[in-house]
N, CA, C and O atoms as a GROMACS GRO file, in nm:
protein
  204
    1UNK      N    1  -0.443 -12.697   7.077
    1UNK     CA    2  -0.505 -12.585   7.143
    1UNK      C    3  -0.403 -12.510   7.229
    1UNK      O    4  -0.398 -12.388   7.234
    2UNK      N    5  -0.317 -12.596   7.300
    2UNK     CA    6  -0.233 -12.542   7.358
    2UNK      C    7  -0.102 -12.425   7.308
    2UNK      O    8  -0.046 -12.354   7.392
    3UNK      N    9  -0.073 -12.422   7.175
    3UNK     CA   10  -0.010 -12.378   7.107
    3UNK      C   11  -0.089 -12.252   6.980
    3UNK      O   12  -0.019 -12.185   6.904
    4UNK      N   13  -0.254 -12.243   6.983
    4UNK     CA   14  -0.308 -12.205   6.877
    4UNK      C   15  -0.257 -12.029   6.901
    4UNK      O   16  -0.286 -11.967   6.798
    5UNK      N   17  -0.201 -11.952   6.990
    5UNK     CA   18  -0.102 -11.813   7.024
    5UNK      C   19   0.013 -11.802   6.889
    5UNK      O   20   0.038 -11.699   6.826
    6UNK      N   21   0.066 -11.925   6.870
    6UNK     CA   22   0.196 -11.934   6.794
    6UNK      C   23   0.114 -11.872   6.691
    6UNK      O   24   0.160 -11.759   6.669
    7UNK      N   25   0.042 -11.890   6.638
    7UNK     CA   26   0.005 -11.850   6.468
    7UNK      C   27  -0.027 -11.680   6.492
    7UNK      O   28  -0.006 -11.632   6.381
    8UNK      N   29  -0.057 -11.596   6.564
    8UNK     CA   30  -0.067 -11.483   6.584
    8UNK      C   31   0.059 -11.387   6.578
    8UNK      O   32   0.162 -11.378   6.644
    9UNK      N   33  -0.014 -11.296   6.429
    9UNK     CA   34   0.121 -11.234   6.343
    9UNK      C   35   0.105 -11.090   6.393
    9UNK      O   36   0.014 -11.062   6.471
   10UNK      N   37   0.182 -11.011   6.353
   10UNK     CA   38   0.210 -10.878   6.366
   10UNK      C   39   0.104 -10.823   6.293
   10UNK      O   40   0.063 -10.866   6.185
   11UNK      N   41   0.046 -10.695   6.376
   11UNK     CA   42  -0.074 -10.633   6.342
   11UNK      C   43  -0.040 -10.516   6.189
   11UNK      O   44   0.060 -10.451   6.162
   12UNK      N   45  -0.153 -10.528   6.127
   12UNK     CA   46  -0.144 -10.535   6.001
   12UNK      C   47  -0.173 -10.339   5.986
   12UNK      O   48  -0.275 -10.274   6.007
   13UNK      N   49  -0.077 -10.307   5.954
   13UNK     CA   50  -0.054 -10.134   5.995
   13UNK      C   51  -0.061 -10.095   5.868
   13UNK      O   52  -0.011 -10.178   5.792
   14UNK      N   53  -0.116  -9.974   5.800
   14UNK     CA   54  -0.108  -9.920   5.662
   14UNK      C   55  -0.097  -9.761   5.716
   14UNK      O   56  -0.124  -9.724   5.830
   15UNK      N   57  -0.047  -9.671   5.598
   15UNK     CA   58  -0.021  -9.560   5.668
   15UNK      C   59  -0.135  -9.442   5.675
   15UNK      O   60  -0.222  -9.460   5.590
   16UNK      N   61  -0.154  -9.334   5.750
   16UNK     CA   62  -0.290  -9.284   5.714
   16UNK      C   63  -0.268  -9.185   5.602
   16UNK      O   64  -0.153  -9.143   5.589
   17UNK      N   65  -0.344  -9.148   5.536
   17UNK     CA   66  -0.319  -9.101   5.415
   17UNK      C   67  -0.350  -8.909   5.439
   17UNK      O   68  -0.346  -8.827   5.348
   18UNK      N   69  -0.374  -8.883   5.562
   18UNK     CA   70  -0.334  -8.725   5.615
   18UNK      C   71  -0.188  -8.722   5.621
   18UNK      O   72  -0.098  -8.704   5.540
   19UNK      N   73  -0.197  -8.748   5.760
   19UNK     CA   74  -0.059  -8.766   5.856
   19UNK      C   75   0.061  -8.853   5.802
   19UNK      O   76   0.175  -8.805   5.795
   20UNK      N   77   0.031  -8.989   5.761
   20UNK     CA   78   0.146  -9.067   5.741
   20UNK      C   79   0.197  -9.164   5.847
   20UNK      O   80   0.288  -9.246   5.844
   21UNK      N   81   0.086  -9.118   5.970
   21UNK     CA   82   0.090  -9.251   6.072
   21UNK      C   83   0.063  -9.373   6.064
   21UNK      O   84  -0.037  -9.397   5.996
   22UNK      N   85   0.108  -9.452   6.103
   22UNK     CA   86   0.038  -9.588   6.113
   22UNK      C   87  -0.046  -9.629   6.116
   22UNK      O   88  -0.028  -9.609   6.236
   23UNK      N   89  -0.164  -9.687   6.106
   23UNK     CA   90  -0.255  -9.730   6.224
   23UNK      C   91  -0.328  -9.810   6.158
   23UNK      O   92  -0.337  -9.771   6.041
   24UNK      N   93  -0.394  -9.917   6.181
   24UNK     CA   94  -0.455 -10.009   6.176
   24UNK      C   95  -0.624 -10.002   6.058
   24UNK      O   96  -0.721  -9.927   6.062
   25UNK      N   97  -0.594 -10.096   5.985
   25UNK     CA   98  -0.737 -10.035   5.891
   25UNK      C   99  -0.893 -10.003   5.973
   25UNK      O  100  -0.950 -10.042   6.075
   26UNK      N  101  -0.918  -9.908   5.858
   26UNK     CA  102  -1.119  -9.912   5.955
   26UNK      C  103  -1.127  -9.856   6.092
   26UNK      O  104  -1.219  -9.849   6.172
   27UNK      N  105  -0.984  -9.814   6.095
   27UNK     CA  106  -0.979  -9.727   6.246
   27UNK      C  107  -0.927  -9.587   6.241
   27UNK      O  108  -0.838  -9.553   6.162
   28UNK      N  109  -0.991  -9.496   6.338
   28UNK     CA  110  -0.973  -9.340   6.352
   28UNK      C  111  -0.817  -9.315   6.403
   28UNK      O  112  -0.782  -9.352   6.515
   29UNK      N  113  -0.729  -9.250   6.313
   29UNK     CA  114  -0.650  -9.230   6.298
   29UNK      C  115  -0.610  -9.139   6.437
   29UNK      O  116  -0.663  -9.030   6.455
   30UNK      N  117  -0.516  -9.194   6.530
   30UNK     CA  118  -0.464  -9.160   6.676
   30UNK      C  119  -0.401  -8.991   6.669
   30UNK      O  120  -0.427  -8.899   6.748
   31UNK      N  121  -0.341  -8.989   6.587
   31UNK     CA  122  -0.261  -8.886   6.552
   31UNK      C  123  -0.323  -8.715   6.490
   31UNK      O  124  -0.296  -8.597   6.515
   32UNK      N  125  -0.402  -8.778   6.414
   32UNK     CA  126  -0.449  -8.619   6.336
   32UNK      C  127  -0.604  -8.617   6.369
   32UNK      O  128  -0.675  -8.517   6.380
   33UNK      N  129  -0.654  -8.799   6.387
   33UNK     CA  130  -0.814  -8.756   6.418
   33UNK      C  131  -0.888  -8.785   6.300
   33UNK      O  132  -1.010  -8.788   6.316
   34UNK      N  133  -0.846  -8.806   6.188
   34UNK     CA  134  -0.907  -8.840   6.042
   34UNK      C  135  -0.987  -9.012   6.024
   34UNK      O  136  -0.936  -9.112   6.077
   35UNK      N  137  -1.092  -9.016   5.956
   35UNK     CA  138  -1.124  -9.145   5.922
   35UNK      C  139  -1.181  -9.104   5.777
   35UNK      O  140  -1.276  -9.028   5.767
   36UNK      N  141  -1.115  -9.162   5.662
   36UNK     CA  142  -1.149  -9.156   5.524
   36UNK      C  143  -1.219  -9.004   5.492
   36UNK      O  144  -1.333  -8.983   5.450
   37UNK      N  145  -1.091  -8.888   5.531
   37UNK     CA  146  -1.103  -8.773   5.513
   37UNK      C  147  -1.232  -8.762   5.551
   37UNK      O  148  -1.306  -8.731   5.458
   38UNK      N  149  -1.288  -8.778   5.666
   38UNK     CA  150  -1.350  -8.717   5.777
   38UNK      C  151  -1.295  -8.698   5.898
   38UNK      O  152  -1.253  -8.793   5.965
   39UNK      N  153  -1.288  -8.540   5.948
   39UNK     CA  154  -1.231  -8.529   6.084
   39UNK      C  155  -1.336  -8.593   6.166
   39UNK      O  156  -1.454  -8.560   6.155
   40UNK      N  157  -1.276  -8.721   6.281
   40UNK     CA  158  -1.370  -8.743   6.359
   40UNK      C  159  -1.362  -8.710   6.491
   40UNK      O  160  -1.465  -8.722   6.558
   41UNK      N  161  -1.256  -8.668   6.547
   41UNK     CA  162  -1.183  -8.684   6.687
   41UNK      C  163  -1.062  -8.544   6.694
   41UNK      O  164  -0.948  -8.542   6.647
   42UNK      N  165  -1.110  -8.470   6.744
   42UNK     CA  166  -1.022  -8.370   6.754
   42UNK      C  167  -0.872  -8.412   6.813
   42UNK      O  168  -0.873  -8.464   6.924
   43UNK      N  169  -0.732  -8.394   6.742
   43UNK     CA  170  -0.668  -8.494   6.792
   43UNK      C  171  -0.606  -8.357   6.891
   43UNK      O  172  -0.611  -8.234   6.886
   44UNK      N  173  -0.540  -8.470   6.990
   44UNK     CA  174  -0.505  -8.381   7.161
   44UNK      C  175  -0.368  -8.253   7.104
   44UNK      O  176  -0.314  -8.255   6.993
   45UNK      N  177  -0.347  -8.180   7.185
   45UNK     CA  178  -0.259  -8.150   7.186
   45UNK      C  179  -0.134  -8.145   7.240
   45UNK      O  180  -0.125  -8.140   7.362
   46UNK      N  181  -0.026  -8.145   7.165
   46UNK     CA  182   0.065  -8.205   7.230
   46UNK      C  183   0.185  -8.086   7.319
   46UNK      O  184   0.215  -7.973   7.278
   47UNK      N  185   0.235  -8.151   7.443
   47UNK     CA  186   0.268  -8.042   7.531
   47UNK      C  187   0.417  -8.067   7.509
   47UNK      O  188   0.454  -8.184   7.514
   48UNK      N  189   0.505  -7.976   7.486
   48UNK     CA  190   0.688  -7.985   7.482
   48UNK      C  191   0.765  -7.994   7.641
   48UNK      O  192   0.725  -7.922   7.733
   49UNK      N  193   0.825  -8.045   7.650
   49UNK     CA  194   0.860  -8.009   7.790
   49UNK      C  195   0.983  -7.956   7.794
   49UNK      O  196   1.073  -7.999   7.721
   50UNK      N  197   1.002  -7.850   7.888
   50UNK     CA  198   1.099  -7.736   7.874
   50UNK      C  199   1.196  -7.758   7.972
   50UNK      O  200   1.156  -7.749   8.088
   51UNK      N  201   1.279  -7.777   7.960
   51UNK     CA  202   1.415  -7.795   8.112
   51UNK      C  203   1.472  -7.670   8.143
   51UNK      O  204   1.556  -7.661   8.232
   0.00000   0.00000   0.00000
């Protein structure tokens, strides 16, 4: 019991098939907002920062 952590592998990532992000199966895609070509989540927009 003390050791049952050791067997815990690297999370199992496939790519999304919009974007090309990563992300984890059966989950709403972080990046574009897509779940099995449904928009679900308007994804944020992203701000540049200017020097």
């Amino acid at each position: 019991m003390r050791r049952s952590q050791d067997a815990i592998g690297a999370p199992n990532l496939r790519p999304c098939p919009k974007c090309g992000a990563y992300v984890m199966p059966h989950r709403v895609c972080s990046e574009c907002g897509y779940y099995k070509d449904v928009l679900v989540v308007e994804p944020k927009a992203k701000i540049k920062e200017t020097k």
